[in-house]
Every structure is written in structure tokens, then in C-alpha cells.
N, C-alpha and C positions, 0 to 999 in steps of 0.2 A: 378121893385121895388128894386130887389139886387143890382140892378151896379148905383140907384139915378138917373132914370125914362131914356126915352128914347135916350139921346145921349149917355149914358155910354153908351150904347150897341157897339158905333167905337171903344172904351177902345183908347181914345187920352191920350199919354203918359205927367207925365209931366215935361218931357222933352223932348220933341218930338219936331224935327222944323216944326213938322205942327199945331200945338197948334195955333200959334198969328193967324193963314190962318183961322182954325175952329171957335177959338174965336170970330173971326172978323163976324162970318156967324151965329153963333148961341148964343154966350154969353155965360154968366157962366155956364159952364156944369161940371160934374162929369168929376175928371181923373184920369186915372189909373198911376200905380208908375213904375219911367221907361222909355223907351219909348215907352209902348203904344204896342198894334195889329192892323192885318193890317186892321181893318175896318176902321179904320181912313185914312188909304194910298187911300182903294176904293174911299172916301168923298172926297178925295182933288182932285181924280184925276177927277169926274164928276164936280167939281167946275171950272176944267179946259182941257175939253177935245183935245184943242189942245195943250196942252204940249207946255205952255209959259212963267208958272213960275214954276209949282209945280214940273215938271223933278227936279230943283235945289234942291231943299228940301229932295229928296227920295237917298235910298241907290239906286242905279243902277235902274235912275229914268223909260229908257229907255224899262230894264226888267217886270217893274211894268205895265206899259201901254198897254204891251203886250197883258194881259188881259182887254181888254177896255170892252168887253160887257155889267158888270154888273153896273161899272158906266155910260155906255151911256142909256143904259134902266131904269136905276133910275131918272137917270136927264132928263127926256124925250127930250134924243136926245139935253141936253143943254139946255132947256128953264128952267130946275129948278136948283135953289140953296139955300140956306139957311136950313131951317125946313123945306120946299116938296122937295130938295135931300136927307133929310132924312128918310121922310116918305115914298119916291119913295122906298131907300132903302128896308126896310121892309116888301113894298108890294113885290117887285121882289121875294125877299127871301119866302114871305109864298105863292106869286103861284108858284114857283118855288119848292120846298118844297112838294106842293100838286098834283103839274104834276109826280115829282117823285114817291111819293105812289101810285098813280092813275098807270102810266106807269107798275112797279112794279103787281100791282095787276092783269092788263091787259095783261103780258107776263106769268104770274104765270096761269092765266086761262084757255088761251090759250093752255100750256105745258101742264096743267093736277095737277098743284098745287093747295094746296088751299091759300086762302086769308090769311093763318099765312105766308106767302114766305113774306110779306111786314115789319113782324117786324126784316128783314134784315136791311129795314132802319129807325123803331119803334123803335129797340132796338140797332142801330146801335150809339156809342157815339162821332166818329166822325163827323158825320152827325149831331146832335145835337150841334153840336161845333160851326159846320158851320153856322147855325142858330143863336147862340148865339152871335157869333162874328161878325153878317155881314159881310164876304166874301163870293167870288166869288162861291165858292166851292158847294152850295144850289144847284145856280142854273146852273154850268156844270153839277150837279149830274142828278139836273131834265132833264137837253135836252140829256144828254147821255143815257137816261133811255127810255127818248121818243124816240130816235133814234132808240135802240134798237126793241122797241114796232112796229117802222112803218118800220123795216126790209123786209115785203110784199113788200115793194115800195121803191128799192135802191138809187133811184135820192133825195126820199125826205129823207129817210134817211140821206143819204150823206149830205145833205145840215144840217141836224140836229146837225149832230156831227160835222159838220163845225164850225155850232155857238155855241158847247160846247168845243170846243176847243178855241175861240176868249173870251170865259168864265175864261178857264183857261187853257193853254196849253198842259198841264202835259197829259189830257184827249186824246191828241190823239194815247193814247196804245190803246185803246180799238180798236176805226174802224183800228189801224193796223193791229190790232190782228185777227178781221175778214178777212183781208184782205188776210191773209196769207193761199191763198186758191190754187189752179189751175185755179179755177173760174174766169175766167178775169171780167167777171161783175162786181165780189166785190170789183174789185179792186180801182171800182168809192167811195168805203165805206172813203179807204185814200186818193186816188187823191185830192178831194174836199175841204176836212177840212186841208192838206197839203198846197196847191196852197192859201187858204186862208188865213193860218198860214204866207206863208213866205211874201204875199203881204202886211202883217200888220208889221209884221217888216222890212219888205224893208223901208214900209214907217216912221214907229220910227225911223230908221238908218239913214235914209235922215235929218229928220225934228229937233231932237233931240241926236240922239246917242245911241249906246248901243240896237240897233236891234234885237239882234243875240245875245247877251250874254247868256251865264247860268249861269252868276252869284257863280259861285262854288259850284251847287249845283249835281255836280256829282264826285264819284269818283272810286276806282278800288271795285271791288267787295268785299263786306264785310268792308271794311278799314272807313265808315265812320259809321257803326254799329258801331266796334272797337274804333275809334278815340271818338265817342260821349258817349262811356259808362264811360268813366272817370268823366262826370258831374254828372251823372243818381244818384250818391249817396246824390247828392244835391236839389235833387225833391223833392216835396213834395208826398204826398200820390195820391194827385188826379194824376198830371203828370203821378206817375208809372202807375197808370191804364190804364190810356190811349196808354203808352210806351206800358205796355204788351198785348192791346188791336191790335197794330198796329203790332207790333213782330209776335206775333200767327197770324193775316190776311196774312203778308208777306210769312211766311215760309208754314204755309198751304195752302196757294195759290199753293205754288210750288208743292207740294207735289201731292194735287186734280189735280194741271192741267198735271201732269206729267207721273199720274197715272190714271186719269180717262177720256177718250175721253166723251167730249162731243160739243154743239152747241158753249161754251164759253169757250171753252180749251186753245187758243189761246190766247183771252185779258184777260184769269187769269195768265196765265205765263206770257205774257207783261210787267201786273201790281208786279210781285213778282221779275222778274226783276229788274224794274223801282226802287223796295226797297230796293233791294241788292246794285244797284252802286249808290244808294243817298247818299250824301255827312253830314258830318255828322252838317251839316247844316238845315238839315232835321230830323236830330235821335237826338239832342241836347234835345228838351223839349216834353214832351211825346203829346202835345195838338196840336202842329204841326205835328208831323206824323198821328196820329190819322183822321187828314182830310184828310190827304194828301190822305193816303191806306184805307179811309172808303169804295171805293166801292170796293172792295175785296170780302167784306164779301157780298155786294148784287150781285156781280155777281156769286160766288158759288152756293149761294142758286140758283139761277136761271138758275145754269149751269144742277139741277135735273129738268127742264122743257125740253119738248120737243114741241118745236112752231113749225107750221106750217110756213117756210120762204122762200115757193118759193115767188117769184118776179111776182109782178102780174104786172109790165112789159116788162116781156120776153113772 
């Protein structure tokens, strides 16, 4: 009802050059001022999953498809477009959404937590962002969670965080961060979601261009904190929240993982890393970071569980 019923929810910009592509697919809908969030990049790209017109229309169209999962699962595999990619949308996003609390609740039990360990991502407002805006970010959040969860079982694991990485890329700190073991077994945790990663941009690099880019979204340590605080005066109230929602996950992340040995020491320092040399392409509006570093805050919490993770295939 806030954003004037179901398609606000992509917030298509309006000026966006994917407006005439949406319009054409769904009619007058609500639009946001601007150009737009990316729920609208996710729509276009399941309206065209082999990258034949929408690559033109996208900033670093190349980078964006990189994430194919969430539009390939909404548009079931391409047989949907119009209003059922949009409704695909939505359902991904709320099981998506529900696999995560559920995961969540099921490593928290395991550890010796109680069932409050999930308002990590009850009360997490990234996480709610991510819902809000229809991106990808739900449902990395969900399969990085269930990975975690089926950690008992490294193959399926690994195949887990594989598809949370084809989610959204960023996601594969975490099975690095397990990885970083002596354990050779773990080290199937990166192999897998790796070897997947670069076979999807191989093929965007073939097919379309721009495979491999990072788009500028890294840069030296600190300097795009730095470079991005110059705008932060020009936020509004909600942005800063978010800003300082994302700030505090980042640096105490480092902090807990630097200091506190536990099961998830590793993918908390990966992810405070990963915030340090973001570009300030990323530190710019507080609602982007906010997604970016929402699981921060769920994997702390859960770094106070202790699961039972031998490999009940060894």
C-alpha cells in the first residue's frame, strides 16, 4: 500500500532506461524518482535471461547478470514474464525469507541458543530492506544460512553456498571464511561455489561482456568509508540509520572476530573486511550498505552457538 500496490515494490526509476521494457510488461505502475532500485534491474533481467537486449540498458550490464539466480527462480526458468515474474518475484523473496529464519533458528538450537538468536534477522533492517526492495540479497541470505545449517554434510553444503553465491556474489566470504582451515575437506565449503562463480562469468564474458568486472566497487582500505562521507550530510534520517546500522556491523565484526575465537571467526572477519575495502560506491546511501553487511549481525549472533559440525560424510 506505501509504494501504490505491488510493482512499486522493483521502485522502476523514472528515468530509468528500463521503464519503456517494464511498462511494456506491466502498464501503469507506480515510480520511484530518479532512477529507480535494483528491483527493477532483477525484473528486466528474468524478462531476459539470455542477455539480448536488457545487457544495453544496465550500468555494467555484464556485472548485474552475474547474479542470475534470483531472476531465473522467479521467472521459472523463463516461462514467466509480465505480472507472474512479478509475483515469482515475491514468492522467492518470502520462502526465501522463511528458509532463513527457519535455518537461523535450527543452528541457534543446535548451538545451545534460544529461538531470540533469529531476531538477528527479526530485527535485522537490512534484511527488511532486502524484502522491501526485491533483491537478490533475501534469498543469498536464505541459502547462506541453510548452508550453514547442513554444515553436517559438506558436499551439500558446498553446493548450497554455491547457489548463494550465483544469488549474489559478494556471499562468497563466508564458505571462504570456513574455508580457512587446515581441514582439507572444508576446503570443498569454497572450491564449489568458486568453480561456479567463475563458470557464470566465463560465460557473461563470452556471451555479453563484462564477466569479471567489479564494477568499482572496491577500493584501498578505509578510502571509500572516507571518499562516501562527504554525501552522508545529504541523507536523510532513515539513510543515516541504516549508515550507522551498517558501520557498527562492520567494525564490530572485526572487533568479535579478532577477539573472540569461535565456529564463525573467520566469515565474520571476511565480511568486515569485505567493508573496509568497499568502494564508496557502496558507503554512498546508507540502504545500500545496510544489505550489503546485513549478515554480519546474523552471523555474530550465531558465532555464540556451538553446532555439532562434524561431517557425517567423513
Amino acid at each position: 500500500m506505501a509504494v501504490g500496490g505491488p510493482a512499486g515494490l522493483i521502485q522502476v526509476g523514472e528515468n530509468s532506461a528500463l521503464r519503456p521494457v517494464i511498462e511494456a510488461e506491466l502498464g501503469d505502475i507506480p515510480l520511484s524518482p530518479g532512477s529507480g532500485h535494483d528491483g527493477q534491474i532483477y525484473y528486466a533481467i528474468g524478462l531476459d535471461l539470455r542477455g539480448e537486449f536488457v545487457p544495453d540498458l544496465l550500468d555494467h550490464g555484464g556485472y548485474r547478470y552475474r547474479r542470475i539466480l534470483f531472476p531465473l527462480l522467479s521467472s521459472g526458468f523463463g516461462l514467466f514474464d509480465g505480472w507472474p515474474l512479478l509475483i515469482g518475484m515475491m514468492v522467492v523473496t518470502i520462502a526465501a525469507a522463511g528458509v532463513a529464519v527457519g535455518a537461523t533458528a535450527t543452528i541457534a538450537a543446535r548451538g545451545g541458543l534460544t529461538e531470540l538468536a533469529t531476531f538477528a534477522l527479526l530485527a535485522n533492517p537490512g534484511f527488511w530492506l532486502s524484502i522491501r526492495l526485491l533483491t537478490a540479497d533475501t534469498l543469498a541470505m536464505g541459502l547462506m544460512l541453510g548452508a550453514l545449517a547442513l554444515l553436517t554434510n559438506l558436499r551439500l553444503s558446498a553446493v548450497t553456498f554455491a547457489l548463494a553465491v550465483l544469488a549474489k556474489d559478494a556471499y562468497l566470504v563466508t564458505p571462504a571464511g570456513l574455508a580457512f582451515t587446515r581441514d582439507r575437506r572444508r576446503w570443498i565449503l569454497v572450491i564449489v561455489p568458486f568453480v561456479s562463480l567463475v563458470g557464470v562469468m566465463t560465460w557473461i564474458t563470452v556471451t555479453m561482456g563484462e564477466g569479471f568486472t567489479g564494477r568499482g566497487n572496491f577500493a584501498l582500505p578505509l578510502m571509500g568509508i572516507i571518499d562516501a562521507s562527504s554525501n552522508w550530510s545529504n541523507l536523510g534520517a532513515g539513510d543515516i540509520f541504516f549508515l550507522i546500522f551498517a558501520l557498527v556491523s562492520v567494525f564490530a565484526g572485526l572487533v568479535i572476530g579478532i577477539l573472540h575465537k569461535s565456529w564463525l571467526r573467520w566469515p565474520i572477519i571476511s565480511w568486515s573486511v569485505l567493508g573496509l575495502v568497499s568502494s564508496e560506491w557502496v558507503w554512498n546511501f546508507g540502504n545500500n550498505a545496510a544489505r550489503v553487511f546485513a549478515p554480519l549481525a546474523v552471523l555474530i549472533v550465531l558465532s555464540l552457538a556451538r553446532p555439532n559440525l562434524t561431517d557425517s560424510q567423513s
